[in-house]
C-alpha positions in Angstrom: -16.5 2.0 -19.0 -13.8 2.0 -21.3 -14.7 2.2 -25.8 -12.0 1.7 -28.0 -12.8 1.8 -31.6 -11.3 0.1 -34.4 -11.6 0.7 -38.0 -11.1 -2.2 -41.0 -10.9 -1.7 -44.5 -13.1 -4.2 -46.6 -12.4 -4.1 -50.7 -14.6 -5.5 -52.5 -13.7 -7.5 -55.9 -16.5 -5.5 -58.3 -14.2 -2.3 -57.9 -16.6 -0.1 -55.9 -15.5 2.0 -53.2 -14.2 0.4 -50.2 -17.0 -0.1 -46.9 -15.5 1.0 -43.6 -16.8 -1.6 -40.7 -16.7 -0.2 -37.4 -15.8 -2.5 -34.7 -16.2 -1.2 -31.4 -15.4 -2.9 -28.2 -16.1 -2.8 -25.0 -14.7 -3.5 -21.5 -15.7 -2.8 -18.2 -12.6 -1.1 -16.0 -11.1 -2.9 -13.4 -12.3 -1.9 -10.0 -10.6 -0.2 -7.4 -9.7 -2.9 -4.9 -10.4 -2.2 -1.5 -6.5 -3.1 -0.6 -4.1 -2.8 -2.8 -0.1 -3.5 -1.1 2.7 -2.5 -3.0 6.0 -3.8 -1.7 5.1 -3.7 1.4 8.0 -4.3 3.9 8.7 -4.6 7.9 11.9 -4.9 9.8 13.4 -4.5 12.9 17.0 -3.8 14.0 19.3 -6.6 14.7 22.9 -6.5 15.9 23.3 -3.6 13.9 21.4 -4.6 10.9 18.0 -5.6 10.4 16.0 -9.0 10.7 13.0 -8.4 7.9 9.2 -9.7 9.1 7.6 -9.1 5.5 9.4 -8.2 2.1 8.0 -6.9 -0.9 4.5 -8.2 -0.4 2.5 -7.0 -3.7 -1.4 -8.0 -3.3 -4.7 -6.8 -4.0 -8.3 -7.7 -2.2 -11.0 -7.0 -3.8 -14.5 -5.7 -1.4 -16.5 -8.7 -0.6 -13.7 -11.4 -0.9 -12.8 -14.0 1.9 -9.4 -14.5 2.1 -7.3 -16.6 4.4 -3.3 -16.1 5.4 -1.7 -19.0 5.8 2.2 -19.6 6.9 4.3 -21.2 9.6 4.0 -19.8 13.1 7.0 -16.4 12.8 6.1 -16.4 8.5 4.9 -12.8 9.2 1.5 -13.6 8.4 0.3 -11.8 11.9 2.4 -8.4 11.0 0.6 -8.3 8.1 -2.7 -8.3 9.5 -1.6 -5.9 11.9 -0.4 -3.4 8.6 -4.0 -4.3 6.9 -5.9 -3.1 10.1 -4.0 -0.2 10.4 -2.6 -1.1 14.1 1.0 -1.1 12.5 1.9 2.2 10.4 5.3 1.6 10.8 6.5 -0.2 7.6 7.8 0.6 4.2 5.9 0.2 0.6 2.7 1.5 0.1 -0.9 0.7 1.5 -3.9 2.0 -0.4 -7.3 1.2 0.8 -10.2 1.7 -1.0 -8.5 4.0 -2.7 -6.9 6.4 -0.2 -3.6 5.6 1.1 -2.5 4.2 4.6 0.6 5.1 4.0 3.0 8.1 4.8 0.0 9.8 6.7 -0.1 10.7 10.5 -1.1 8.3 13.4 -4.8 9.8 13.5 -5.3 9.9 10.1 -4.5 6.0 9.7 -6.5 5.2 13.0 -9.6 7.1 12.0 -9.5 5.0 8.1 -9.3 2.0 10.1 -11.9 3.0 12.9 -14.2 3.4 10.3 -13.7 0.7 8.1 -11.9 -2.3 10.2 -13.5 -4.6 12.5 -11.4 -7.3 14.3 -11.8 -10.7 15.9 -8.6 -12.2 17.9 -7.7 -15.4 18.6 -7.4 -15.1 22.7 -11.3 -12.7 22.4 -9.6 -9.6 24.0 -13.5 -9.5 25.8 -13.4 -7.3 29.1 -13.7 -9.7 31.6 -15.4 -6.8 34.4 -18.0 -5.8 32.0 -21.2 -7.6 31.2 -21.5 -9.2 27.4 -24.1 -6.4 26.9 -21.4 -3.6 27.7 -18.5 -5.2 25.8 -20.7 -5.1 22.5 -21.7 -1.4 23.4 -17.8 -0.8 23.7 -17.3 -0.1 19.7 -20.4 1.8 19.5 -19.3 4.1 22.2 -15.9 5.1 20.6 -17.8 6.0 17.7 -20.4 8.8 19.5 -23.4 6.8 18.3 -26.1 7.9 20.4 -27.2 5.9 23.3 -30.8 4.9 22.3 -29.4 4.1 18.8 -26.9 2.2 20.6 -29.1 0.1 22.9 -30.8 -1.0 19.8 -27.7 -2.3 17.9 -26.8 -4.0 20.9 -30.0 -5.9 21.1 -29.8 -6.8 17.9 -26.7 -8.4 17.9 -27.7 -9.9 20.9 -30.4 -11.7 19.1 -28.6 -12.2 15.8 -25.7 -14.2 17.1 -28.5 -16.2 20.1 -26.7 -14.6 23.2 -29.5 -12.5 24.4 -29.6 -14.8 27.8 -26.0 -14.6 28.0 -26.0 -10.5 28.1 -25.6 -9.7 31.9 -23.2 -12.5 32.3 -19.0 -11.6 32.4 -16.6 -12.8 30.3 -15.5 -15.3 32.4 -19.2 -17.3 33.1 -18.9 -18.0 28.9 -17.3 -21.4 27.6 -14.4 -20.3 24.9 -16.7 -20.8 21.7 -19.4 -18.2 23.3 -17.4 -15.5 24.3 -15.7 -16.0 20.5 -19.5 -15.2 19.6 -19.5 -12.0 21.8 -16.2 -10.8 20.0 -17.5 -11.6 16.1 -20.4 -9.2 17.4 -18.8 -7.2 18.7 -16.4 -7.1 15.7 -19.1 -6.2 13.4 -21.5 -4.1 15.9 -20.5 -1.1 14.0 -21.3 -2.5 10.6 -17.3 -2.5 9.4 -16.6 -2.9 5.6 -14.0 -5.9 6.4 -13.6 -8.0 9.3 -9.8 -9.0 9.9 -9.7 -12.1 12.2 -6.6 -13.3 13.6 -6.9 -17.7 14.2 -10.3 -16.9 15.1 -10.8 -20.7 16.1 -6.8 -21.3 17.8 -8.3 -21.1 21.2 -11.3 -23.7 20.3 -12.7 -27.0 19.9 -13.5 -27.6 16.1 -17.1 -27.9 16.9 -17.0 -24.5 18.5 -14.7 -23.2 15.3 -17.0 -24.2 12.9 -19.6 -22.5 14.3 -17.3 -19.6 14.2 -16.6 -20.4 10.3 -20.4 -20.5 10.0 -21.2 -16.9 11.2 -17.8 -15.2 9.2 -19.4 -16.9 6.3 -22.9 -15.8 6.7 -21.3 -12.3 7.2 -19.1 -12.8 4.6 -22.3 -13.5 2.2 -24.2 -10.5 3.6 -21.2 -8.3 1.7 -18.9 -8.1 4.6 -14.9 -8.7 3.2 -13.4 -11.0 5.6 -9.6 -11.4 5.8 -8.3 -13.9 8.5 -5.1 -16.0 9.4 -5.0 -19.7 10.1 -2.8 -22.3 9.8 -5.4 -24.7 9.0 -6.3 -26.0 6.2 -10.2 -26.7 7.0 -10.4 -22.9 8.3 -9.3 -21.7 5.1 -11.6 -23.9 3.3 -14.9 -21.7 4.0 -13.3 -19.1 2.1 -12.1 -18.8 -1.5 -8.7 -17.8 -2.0 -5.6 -18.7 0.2 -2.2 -16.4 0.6 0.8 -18.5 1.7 3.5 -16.6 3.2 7.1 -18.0 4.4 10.2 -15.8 6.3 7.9 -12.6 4.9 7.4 -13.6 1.4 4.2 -14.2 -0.2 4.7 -17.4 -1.9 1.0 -18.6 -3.4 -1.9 -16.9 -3.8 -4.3 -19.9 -4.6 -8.2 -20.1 -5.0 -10.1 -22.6 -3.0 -13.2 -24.0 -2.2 -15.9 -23.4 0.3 -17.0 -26.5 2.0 -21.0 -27.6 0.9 -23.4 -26.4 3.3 -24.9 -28.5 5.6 
């Protein structure tokens, strides 16, 4: 907490001495955000120059938001993602997350910030189609070292959370496209990440399927857990509250909106 004090002189008609007022205010510091990008850029070479992805992307997200990245399909709104989950280290600017940069460090050091922190759901699941539902969720646990019993546990517990436990001897394949999207938001957040970056989490889906979808990032979303997708649609975005547009690798907008009323 920040003070700053103010004195004011106060002189009264009747000649006495003048009465000092203290007037003290006080404001609470701004928090550190959770990401904070600071002309952030990505290019590749091109006929001997360079055909940019993103350019001088400034933004800040704050732990607990729900933000959603909107922009035309090649926008750059994908690369970006890719930067915030720590998959892409190859970029100018700076990246500072929760504090601690992502940028200018080694390979390991960025993979171990994001294997601790970063959870992802993709549009096409990315499940492993010759291991059980059961095994896929235990798959983030695994890379982790988290022993086996404590494993099993988590496991059934997703299981049960997200209503699959009769799906979790059954492959990849055996699932219609909105349940294995369930197996991969579980396993997204199996390992109790602080943010969940999903990438068109409901692209591959009916929208009765990607609502449900919407419904469980929400409910996540209220439990604490900072969610950051990409979508190019417009009811997607509304179960969250703020919306970054991006165009050719420019941020454009950075908008609030409105979460739809519960059923």
């Amino acid at each position: 907490m920040t003070t700053t004090t103010a004195e004011t002189r106060d002189d009264h008609d009747d000649g006495t001495n003048p009465e000092m007022a203290t007037i003290t205010a006080t404001t609470e510091s701004a928090p550190v955000p959770m990401i904070r990008l600071d002309n952030v850029e990505k290019s590749y070479p091109y006929k001997g120059g360079q055909t940019w992805v993103l350019r001088q992307v400034k933004l800040e997200i704050q732990e607990g938001e729900f933000v959603t990245i909107m922009g035309p399909s090649g926008s750059g709104k994908s690369t970006l993602l890719s930067i915030l989950g720590m998959l892409d280290g190859d970029f100018g600017g700076e990246y500072w997350f929760d504090g601690k940069p992502a940028h200018g460090v080694s390979n390991k050091a960025r993979a171990r910030l994001g294997k601790e922190n970063v959870g992802f759901v993709f549009q096409q699941f990315h499940l492993l189609d010759d291991l059980t539902v059961a095994e896929n969720l235990d798959i983030p646990l695994s890379y982790r070292n988290v022993p086996r019993k404590e494993r099993d546990a988590r496991v059934a517990e997703m299981l049960d959370r997200f209503q699959i436990v009769g799906k979790k001897d059954l492959y990849p394949p055996q699932l219609s496209g909105g349940q294995q999207q369930q197996v991969a938001v579980a396993r997204a957040v199996i390992a109790e990440p602080r943010i969940v970056l999903a990438d068109e989490p409901t692209g591959s889906l009916h929208w009765k399927q990607g609502e449900a979808i919407m419904h469980l990032l929400s409910e996540l979303n209220a439990e604490g857990t900072t969610i950051v997708q990409v979508s190019h649609d417009e009811r997607v975005a509304a179960f969250g509250r703020r919306v970054i547009e991006i165009a050719d690798g420019w941020v454009n907008a950075d908008r609030p909106t409105r979460a739809p009323e519960k059923p």
